[in-house]
GUNUKOL-923397 format. One record per residue (C-alpha): residue number from 1; residue in three letters; chain; x, y, z. Coordinates in steps of 0.1 Angstrom, whole numbers, m for minus. Example, Ala and Ser with C-alpha at 12.3 -4.5 7.8 and 13.67 -1.06 7.14 Angstrom:
1_ALA_A_123_m45_78
2_SER_A_137_m11_71
***
This chain:
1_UNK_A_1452_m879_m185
2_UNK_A_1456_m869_m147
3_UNK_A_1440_m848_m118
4_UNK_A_1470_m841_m102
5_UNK_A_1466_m827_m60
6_UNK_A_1491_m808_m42
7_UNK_A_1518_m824_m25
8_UNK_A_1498_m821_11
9_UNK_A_1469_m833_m9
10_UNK_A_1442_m807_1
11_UNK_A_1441_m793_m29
12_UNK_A_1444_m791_m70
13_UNK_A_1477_m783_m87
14_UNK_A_1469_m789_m121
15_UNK_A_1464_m815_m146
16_UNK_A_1488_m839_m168
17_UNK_A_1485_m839_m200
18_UNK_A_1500_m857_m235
19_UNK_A_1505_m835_m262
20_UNK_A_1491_m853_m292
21_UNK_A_1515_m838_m317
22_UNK_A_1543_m851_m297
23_UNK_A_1534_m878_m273
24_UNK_A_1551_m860_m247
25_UNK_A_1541_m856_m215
26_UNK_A_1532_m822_m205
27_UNK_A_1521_m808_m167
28_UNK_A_1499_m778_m166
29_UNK_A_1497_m756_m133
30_UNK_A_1464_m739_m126
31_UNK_A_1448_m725_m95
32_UNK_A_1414_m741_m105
33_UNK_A_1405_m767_m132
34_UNK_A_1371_m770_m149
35_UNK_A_1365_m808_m156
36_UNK_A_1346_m812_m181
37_UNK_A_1354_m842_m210
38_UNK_A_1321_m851_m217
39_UNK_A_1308_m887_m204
40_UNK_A_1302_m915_m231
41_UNK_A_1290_m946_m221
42_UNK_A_1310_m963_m248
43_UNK_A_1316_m994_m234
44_UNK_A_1283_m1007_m244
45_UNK_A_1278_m1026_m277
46_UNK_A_1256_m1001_m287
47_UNK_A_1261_m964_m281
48_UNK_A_1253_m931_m292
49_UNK_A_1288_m912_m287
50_UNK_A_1317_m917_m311
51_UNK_A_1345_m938_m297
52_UNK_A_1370_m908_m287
53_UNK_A_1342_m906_m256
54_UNK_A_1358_m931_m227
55_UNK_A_1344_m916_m199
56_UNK_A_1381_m903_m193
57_UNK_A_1365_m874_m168
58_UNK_A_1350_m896_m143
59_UNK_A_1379_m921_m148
60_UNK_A_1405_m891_m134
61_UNK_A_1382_m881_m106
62_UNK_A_1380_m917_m98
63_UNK_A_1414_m919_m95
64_UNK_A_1418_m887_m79
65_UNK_A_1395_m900_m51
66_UNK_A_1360_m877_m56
67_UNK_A_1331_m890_m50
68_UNK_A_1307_m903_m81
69_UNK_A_1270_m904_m77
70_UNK_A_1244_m928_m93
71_UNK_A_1270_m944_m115
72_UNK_A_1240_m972_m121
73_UNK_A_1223_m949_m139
74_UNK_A_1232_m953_m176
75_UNK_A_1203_m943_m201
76_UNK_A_1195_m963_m228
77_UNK_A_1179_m945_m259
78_UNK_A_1154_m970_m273
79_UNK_A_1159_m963_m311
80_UNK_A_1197_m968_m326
81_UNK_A_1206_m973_m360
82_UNK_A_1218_m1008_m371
83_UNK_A_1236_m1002_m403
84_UNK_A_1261_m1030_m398
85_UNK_A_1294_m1039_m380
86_UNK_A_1317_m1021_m400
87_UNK_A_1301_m989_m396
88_UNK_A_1301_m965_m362
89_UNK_A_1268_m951_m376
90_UNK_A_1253_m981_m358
91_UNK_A_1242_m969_m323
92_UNK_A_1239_m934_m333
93_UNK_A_1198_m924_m329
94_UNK_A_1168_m925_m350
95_UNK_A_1155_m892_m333
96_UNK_A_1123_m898_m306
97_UNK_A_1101_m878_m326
98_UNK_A_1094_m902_m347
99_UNK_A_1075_m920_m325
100_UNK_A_1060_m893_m311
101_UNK_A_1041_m887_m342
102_UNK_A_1030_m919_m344
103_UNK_A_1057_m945_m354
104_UNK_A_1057_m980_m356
105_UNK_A_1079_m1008_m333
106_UNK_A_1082_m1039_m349
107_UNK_A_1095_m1073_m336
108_UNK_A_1112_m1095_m365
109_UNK_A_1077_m1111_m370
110_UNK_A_1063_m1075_m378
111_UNK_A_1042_m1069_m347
112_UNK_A_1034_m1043_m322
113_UNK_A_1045_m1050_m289
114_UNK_A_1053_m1022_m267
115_UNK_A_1013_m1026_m252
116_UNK_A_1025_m1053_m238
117_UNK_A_1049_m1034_m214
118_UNK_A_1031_m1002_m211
119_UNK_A_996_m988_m217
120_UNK_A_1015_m953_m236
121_UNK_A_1028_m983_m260
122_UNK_A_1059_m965_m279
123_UNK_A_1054_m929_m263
124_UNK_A_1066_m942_m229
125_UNK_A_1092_m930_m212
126_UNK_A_1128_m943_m228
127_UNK_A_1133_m967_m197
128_UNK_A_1100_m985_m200
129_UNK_A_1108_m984_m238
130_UNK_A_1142_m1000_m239
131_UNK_A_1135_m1022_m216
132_UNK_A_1103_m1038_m234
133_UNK_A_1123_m1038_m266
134_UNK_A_1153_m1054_m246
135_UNK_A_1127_m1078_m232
136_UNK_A_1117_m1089_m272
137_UNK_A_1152_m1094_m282
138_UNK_A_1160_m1116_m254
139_UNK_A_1129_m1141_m266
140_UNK_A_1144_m1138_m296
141_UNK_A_1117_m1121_m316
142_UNK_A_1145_m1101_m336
143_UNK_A_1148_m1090_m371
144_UNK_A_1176_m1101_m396
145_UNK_A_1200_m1076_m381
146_UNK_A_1193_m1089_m347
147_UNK_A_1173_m1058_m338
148_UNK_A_1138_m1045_m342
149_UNK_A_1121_m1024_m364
150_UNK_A_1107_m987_m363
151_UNK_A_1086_m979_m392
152_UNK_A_1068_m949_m406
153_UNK_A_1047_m967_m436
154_UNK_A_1013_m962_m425
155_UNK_A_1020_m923_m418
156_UNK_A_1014_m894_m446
157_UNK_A_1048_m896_m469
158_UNK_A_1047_m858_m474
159_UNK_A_1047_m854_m436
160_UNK_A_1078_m880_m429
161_UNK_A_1097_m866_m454
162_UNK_A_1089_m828_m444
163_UNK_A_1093_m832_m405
164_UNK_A_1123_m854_m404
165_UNK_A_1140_m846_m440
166_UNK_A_1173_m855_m415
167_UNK_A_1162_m886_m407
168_UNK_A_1151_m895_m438
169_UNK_A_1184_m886_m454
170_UNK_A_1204_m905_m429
171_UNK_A_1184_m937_m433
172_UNK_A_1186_m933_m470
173_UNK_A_1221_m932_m463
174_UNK_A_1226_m968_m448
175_UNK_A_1200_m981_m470
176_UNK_A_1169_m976_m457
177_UNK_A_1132_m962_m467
178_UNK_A_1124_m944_m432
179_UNK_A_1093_m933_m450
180_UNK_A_1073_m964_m465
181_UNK_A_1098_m991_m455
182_UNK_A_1111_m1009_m424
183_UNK_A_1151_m998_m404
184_UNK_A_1164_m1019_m382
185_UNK_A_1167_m1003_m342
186_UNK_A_1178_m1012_m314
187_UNK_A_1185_m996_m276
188_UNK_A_1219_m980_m275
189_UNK_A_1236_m963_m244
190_UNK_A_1230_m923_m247
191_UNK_A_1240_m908_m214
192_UNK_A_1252_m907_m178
193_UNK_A_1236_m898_m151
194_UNK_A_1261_m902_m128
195_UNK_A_1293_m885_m123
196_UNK_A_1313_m866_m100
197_UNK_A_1296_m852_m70
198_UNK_A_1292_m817_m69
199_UNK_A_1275_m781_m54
200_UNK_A_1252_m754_m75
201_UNK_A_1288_m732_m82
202_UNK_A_1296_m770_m100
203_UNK_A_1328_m763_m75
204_UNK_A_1339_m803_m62
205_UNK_A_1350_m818_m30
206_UNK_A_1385_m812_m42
207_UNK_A_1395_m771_m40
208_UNK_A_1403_m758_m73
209_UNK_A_1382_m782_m98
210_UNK_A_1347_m774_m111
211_UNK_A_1330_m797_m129
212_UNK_A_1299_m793_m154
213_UNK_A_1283_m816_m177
214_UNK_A_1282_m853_m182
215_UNK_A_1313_m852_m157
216_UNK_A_1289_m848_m136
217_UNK_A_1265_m867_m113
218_UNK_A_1230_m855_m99
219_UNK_A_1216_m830_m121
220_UNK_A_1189_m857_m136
221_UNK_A_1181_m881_m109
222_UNK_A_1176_m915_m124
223_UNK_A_1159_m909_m158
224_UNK_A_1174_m879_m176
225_UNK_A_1144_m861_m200
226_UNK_A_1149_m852_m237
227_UNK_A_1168_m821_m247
228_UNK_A_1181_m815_m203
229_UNK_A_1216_m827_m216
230_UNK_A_1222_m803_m238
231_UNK_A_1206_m777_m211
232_UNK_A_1227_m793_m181
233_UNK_A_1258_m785_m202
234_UNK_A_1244_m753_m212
235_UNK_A_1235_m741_m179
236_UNK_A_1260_m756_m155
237_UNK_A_1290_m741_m182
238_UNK_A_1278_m709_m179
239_UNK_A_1276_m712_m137
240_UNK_A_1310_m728_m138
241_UNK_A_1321_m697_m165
242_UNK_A_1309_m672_m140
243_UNK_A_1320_m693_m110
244_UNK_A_1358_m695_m114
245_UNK_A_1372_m660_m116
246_UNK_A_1358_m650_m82
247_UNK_A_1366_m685_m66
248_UNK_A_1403_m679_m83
249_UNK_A_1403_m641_m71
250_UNK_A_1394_m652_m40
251_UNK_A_1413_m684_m29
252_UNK_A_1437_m696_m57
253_UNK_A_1470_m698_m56
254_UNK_A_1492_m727_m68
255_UNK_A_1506_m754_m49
256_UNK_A_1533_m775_m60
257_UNK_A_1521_m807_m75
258_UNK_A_1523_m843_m56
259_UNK_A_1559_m856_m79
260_UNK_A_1551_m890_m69
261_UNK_A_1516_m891_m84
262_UNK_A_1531_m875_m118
263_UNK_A_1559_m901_m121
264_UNK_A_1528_m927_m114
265_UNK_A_1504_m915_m135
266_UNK_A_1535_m912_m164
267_UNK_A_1543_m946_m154
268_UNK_A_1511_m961_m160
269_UNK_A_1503_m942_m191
270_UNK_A_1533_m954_m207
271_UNK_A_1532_m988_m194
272_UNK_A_1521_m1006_m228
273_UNK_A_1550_m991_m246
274_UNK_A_1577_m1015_m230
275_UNK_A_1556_m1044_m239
276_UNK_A_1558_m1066_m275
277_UNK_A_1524_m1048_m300
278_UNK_A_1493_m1067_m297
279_UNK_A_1457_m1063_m307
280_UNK_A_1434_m1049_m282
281_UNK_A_1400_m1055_m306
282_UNK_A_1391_m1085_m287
283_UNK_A_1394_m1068_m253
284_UNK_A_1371_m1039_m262
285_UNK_A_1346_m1064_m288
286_UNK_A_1345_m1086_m251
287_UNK_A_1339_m1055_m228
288_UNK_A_1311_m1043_m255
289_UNK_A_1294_m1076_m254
290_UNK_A_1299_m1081_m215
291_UNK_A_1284_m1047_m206
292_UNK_A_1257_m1051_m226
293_UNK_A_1247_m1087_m216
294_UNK_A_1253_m1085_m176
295_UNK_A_1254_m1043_m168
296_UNK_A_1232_m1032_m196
297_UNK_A_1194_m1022_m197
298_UNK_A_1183_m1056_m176
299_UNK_A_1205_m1066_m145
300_UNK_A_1203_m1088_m111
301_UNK_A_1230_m1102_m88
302_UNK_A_1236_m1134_m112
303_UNK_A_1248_m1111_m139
304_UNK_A_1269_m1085_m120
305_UNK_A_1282_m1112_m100
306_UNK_A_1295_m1127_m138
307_UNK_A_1301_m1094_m149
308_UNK_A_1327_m1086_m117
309_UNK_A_1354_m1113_m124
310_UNK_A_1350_m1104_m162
311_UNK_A_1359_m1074_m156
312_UNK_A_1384_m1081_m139
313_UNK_A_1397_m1104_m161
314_UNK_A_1393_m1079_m193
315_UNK_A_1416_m1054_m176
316_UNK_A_1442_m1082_m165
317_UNK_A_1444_m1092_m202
318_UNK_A_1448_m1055_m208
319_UNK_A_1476_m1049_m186
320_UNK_A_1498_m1076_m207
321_UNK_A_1493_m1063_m236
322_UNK_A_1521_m1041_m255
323_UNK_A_1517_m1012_m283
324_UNK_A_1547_m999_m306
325_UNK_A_1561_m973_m291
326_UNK_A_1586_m962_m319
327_UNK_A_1566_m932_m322
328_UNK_A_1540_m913_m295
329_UNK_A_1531_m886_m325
330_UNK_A_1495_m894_m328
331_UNK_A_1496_m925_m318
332_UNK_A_1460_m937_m317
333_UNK_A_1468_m972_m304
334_UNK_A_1483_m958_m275
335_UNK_A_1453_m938_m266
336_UNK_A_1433_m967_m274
337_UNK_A_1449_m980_m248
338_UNK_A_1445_m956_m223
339_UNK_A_1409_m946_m235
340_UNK_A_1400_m987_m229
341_UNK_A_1416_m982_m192
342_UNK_A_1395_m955_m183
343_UNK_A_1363_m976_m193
344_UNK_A_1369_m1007_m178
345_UNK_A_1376_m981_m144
346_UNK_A_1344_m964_m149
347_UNK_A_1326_m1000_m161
348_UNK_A_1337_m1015_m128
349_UNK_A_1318_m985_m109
350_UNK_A_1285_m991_m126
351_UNK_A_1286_m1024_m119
352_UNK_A_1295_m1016_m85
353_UNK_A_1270_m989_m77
354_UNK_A_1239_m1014_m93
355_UNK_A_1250_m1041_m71
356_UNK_A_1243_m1018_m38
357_UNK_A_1208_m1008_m55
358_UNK_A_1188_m1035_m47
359_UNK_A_1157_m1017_m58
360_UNK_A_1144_m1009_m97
361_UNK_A_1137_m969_m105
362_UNK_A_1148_m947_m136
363_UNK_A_1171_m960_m158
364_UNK_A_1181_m991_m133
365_UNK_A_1165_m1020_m136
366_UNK_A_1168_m1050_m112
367_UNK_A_1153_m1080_m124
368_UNK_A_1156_m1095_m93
369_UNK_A_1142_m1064_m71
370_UNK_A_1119_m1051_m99
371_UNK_A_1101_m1023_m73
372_UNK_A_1110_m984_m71
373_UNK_A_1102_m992_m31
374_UNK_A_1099_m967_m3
375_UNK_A_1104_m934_m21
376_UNK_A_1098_m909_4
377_UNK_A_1129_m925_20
378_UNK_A_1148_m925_m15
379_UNK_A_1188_m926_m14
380_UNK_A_1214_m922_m40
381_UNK_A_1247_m941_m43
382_UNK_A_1279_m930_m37
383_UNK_A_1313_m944_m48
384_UNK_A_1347_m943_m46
385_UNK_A_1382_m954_m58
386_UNK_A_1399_m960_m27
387_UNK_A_1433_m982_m19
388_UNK_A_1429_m1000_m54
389_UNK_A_1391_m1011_m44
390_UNK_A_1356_m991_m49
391_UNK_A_1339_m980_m14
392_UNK_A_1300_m972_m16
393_UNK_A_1279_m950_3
394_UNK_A_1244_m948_3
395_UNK_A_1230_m911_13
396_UNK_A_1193_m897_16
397_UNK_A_1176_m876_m10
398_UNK_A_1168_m844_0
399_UNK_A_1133_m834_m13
400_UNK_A_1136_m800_m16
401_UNK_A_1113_m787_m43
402_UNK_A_1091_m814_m51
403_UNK_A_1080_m848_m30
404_UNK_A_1068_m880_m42
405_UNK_A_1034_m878_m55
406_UNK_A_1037_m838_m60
407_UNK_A_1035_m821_m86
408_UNK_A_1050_m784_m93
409_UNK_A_1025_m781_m127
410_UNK_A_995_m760_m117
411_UNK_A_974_m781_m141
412_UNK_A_981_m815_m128
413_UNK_A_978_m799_m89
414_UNK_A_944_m788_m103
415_UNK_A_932_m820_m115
416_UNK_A_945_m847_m88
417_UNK_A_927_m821_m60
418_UNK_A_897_m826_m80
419_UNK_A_903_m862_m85
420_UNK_A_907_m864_m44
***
């Protein structure tokens, strides 16, 4: 629940922890900690991840004071499953290759309409696609789900059911014919490209943790591609694996932990316990509905402006409210709690980073500053939780590899110099 620094602060001492079993509080020395939690951008009304994903990673390093990088950058996948309220299959995805082959999107009247947002139509990239479906839903050309429609109907049956037999099944599942009928999609929140700033040994600006995966922030720029999460984790794990043992044999030891920031971090954990039970279904139904209306796929200063003292608001209303305490042995409300904590935290960054981006690219979208702008001199975002307010800090882009309008495929090199 805690990144815990020595007591002079310079470095790690280990991490507090609840034992679930219990509900006790437990603190675990280590000479070097590999964050990794995952990230989850739950705290969207629609989201890929199941609900045990609160961001909880980048919520510690928050409060730990590391740096997070282009928190703004939440991606959308454009096709989730609608199967209803009551269900947390709604949100999870109705895989991109459908479309690649040759899908349908569908307003509620049963038309086409991604040409109107991009010559590719439904093979754009997942920005371009949320966004135009995003665009339909907000003119209210929505189906009886409040949603669009992906369909497969005018596709060979044998080759549906044969190529995505998963998909097929899943649909079938919640009550739809993927293969000659209509299911109800929508964008849902898949992934976050920011997270905690970091070097190629994923070691942090805190001595002792690592940090690989969605923890953390730069590996994908502002518009992850298919299939490079499951890579980043893949790939930074193994580096972070191979990184720790010689950083430990080298420089670990272990330092005795800050006391005062265990007591606090106790302290506010256990903070709901000592108030009367109340429901906290409204608070995350109201952050779900907030983030998606004022932080989601579409934003300008109107609507993070809105979204700033709702926020703030949401986590006032959370602060009051009490859960039953008479035992911490797997007490999901209690984590509830906490997980809902850690979301408005990491919320209020997103919001905070995509305020300072006064520019559109990637996964951001400004309504109000719709342009990429000036890429050659690109900069990311940097923030951080400091004195009980976020600071940001805007830094350059180092193009190392590859520049603006270069290429690195030998093909594409070939054909622009003949194009020139």
């Amino acid at each position: 629940v805690e990144i815990i620094r020595s007591k002079q602060g310079n470095a790690i001492a280990g991490v507090l922890m609840i034992d679930m079993r219990s509900g006790e509080f437990v603190f675990v020395e280590a000479q070097a900690v590999l964050l990794a939690t995952g990230g989850g951008p739950t705290m969207y009304k629609y989201h890929t991840p199941s609900g045990d994903k609160t961001c909880d990673g980048m919520a510690m390093a928050l409060r730990a004071g590391l740096r997070l990088r282009d928190m703004e950058m939440v991606q959308f996948h454009p096709t989730g499953l609608i199967a209803g309220p009551d269900t947390r299959i709604t949100g999870t995805i109705i895989e991109e290759g459908l479309r690649g082959v040759g899908g349908y999107l569908l307003n509620g009247a049963g038309e086409r309409f991604m040409h109107k947002y991009d010559p590719r139509g439904e093979r754009a990239t997942r920005d371009i696609v949320s966004r135009g479906m995003y665009q339909e839903m907000r003119e209210g050309h929505v189906g009886a789900r409040g949603g669009l429609y992906i369909t497969m109907r005018h596709l060979d049956p044998a080759m549906v059911r044969k190529q995505f037999k998963g998909m097929v099944e899943r649909c079938a599942d919640c009550g739809f014919d993927l293969v000659s009928g209509l299911v109800d999609v929508v964008p849902t929140a898949h992934y976050m490209m920011g997270g905690v700033v970091f070097r190629a040994d994923c070691s942090t600006d805190l001595p002792g943790l690592f940090v690989a995966g969605e923890d953390s922030g730069g590996v994908h720029g502002a518009n992850r591609l298919g299939g490079n999460g499951v890579a980043n984790s893949t790939v930074f794990g193994g580096i972070a694996g191979d990184a720790l043992p010689g950083w430990v044999k080298a420089h670990g030891e272990f330092h005795a932990p800050d006391e005062d920031a265990v007591a606090a971090a106790v302290a506010a954990c256990r903070a709901p316990l000592g108030r009367p039970a109340g429901d906290l279904s409204p608070i995350r139904e109201r952050l779900y509905d907030l983030m998606w209306d004022e932080v989601g796929i579409v934003r300008d200063a109107a609507s993070l402006t809105r979204a700033e003292g709702a926020l703030d608001e949401l986590e006032a209303q959370l602060d009051v409210i009490g859960v039953d305490g008479a035992n911490l042995a797997f007490n999901l409300t209690w984590h509830d709690w906490m997980n809902l904590k850690n979301l408005i935290l990491v919320s209020k960054s997103i919001r905070f980073a995509a305020v300072a981006r006064e520019d559109s690219r990637g996964a951001h979208y400004r309504a109000d500053f719709p342009d990429v702008r000036d890429l050659e001199n690109s900069r990311y975002t940097c923030v951080t939780w400091k004195d009980g307010r976020f600071v940001i800090d805007m830094r350059p882009v180092k193009f190392t590899r590859v520049k603006p309008g270069e290429t690195l495929l030998q093909e594409a090199a070939h054909a622009q110099t003949m194009g020139s």
